[in-house]
C-alpha positions as CSV (number, residue, x, y, z in Angstrom):
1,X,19.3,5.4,-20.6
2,X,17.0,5.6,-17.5
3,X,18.2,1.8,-15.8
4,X,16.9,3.1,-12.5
5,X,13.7,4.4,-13.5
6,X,10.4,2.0,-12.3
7,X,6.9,2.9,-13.5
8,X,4.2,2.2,-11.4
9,X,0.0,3.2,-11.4
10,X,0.1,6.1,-9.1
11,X,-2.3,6.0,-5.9
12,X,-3.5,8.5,-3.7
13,X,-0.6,8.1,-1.3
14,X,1.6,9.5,-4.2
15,X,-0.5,13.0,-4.0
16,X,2.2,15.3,-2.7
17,X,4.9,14.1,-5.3
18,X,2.0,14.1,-8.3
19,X,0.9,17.4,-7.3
20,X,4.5,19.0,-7.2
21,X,5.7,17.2,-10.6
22,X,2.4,18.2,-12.4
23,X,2.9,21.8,-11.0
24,X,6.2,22.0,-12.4
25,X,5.0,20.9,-15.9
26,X,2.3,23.6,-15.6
27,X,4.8,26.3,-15.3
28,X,7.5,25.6,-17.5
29,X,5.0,24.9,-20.2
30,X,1.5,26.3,-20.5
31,X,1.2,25.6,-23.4
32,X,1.3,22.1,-23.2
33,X,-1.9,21.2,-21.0
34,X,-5.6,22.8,-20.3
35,X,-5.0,23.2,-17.2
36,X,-3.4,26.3,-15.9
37,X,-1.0,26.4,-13.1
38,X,-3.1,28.7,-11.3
39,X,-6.4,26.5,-11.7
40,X,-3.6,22.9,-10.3
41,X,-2.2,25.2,-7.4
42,X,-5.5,26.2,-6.0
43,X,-7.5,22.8,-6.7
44,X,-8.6,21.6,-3.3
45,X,-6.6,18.0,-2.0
46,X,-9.5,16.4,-2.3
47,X,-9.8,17.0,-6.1
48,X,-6.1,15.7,-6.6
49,X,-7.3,12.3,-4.3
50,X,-10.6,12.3,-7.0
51,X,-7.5,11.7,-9.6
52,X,-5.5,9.3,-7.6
53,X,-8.7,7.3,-6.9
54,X,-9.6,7.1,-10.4
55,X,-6.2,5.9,-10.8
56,X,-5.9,3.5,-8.1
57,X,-8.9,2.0,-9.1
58,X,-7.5,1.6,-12.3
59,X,-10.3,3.4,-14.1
60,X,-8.2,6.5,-15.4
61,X,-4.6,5.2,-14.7
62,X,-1.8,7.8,-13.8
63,X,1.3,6.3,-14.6
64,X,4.5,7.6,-12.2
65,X,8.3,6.7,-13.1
66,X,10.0,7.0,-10.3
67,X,14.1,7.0,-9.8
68,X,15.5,4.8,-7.1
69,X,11.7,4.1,-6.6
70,X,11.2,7.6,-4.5
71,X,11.7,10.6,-6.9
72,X,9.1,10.8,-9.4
73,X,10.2,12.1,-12.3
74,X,7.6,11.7,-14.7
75,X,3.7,10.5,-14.9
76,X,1.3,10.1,-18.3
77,X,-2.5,9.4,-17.5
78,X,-4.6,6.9,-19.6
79,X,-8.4,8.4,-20.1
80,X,-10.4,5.7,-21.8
81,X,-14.3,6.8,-22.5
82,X,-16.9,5.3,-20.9
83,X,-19.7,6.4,-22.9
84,X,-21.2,3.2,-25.4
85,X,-20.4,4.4,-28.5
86,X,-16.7,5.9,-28.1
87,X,-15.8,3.0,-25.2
88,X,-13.1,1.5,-28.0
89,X,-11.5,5.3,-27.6
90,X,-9.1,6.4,-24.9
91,X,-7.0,9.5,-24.5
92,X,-3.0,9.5,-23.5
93,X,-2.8,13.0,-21.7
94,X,-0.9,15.1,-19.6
95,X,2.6,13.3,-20.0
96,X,5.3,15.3,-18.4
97,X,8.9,14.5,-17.2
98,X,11.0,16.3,-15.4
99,X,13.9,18.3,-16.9
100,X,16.5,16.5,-15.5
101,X,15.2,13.0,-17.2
102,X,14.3,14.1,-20.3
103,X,15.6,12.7,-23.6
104,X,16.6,10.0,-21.3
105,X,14.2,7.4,-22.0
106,X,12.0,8.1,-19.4
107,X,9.1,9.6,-21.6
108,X,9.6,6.4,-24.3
109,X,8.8,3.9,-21.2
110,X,6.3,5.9,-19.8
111,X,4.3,6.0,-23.3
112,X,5.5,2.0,-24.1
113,X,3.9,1.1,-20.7
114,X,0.6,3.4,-21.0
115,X,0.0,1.6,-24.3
116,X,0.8,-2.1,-22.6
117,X,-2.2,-1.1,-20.0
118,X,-4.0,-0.2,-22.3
119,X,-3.7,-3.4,-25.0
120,X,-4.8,-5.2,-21.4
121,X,-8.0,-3.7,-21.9
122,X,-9.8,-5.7,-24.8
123,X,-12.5,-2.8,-25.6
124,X,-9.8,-0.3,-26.6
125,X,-9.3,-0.1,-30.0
126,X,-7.1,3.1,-30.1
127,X,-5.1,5.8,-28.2
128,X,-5.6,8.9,-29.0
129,X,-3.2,12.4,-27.7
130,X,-3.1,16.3,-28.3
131,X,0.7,17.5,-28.4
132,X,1.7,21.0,-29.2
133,X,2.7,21.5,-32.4
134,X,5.8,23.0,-31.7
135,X,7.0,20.3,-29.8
136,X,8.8,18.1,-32.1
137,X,11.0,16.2,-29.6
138,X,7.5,14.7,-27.8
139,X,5.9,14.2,-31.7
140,X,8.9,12.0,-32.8
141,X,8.4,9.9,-29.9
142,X,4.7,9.6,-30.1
143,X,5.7,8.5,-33.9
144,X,8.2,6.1,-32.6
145,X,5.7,4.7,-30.6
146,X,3.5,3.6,-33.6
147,X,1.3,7.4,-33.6
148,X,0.6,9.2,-36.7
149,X,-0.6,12.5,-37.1
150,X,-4.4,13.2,-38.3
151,X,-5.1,16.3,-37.6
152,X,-4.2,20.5,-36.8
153,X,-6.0,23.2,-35.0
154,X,-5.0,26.1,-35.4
155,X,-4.6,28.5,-32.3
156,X,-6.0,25.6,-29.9
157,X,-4.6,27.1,-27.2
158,X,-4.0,30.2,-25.6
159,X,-1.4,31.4,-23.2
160,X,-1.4,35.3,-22.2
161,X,-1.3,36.8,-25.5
162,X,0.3,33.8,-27.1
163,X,-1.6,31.3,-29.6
164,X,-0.5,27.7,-29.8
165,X,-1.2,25.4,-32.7
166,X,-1.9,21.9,-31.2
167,X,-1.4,18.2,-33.7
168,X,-3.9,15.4,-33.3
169,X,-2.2,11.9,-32.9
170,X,-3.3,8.5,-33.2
171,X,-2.5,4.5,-32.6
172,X,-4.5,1.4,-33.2
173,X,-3.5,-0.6,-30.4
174,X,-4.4,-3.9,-32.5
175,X,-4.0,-5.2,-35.9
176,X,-7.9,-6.2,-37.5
177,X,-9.3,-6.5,-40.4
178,X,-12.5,-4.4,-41.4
């Protein structure tokens, strides 16, 4: 299991050690996340520090777990909406851990904690995440972490000449009655 692993919202005095992890997650797997490695390598510091602040100011948290509280080895960002209508909606995204720590737990704490922060927050009603379709390690522990599939697009995704299928997964973060 990961016994030295602390999570901790990320801050923009974390930039440097985001930047690289996220980078690495890029290019081993495209398919995984909008955002090219390209488009992360050549984004200005300041629009990493937009992130962080947006993090640190607990409006879109980025979640880091950290070994031996230096190395991170894995972050996961909460996105809730802020228009009126959809404010009870928020997105889990871009959840990455480093090769080296996965299938170690890591991923299972960073999810459990991104769903504690987010029960914290009385509006939400549910969490909501894109996954790759083909990545059936990350979808059993989305389902182990009370997320049921809902949905398929076909060819969401595109990488060089490659189509990716991506699965649309959901959690109510609350038992209620309608």
């Amino acid at each position: 299991m990961s016994a030295h692993i602390s999570i901790r919202q990320l801050d923009r005095r974390d930039r440097e050690r985001y930047f690289s992890l996220r980078l690495r997650g890029l290019e081993t797997h495209p398919q995984a996340f909008a955002t090219s490695a390209e488009e992360w390598r050549t984004a200005p510091p300041e629009k990493i520090d937009a992130l962080l602040l947006l993090s640190e100011d607990n409006k879109e948290p980025i979640l880091g777990a950290f070994y031996s509280n230096t190395e991170m080895v894995g972050s996961v960002c909460l996105i809730p909406e802020t228009r009126e209508a959809v404010r009870h909606k928020a997105s889990l995204a871009a959840l990455y851990v480093h090769p080296d720590w996965q299938q170690k737990g890591v991923g299972t704490q960073l999810v459990r904690e991104t769903l504690r922060l987010a029960r914290e927050r009385h509006e939400l009603m549910l969490i909501r995440l894109v996954v790759d379709s083909e990545n059936t390690i990350a979808m059993r522990l989305f389902e182990k972490a009370s997320f049921f599939l809902y949905g398929r697009e076909p060819q969401a995704r595109r990488v060089g000449d490659k189509y990716y299928d991506q699965s649309y997964m959901l959690c109510f973060l609350h038992d209620f009655e309608s």
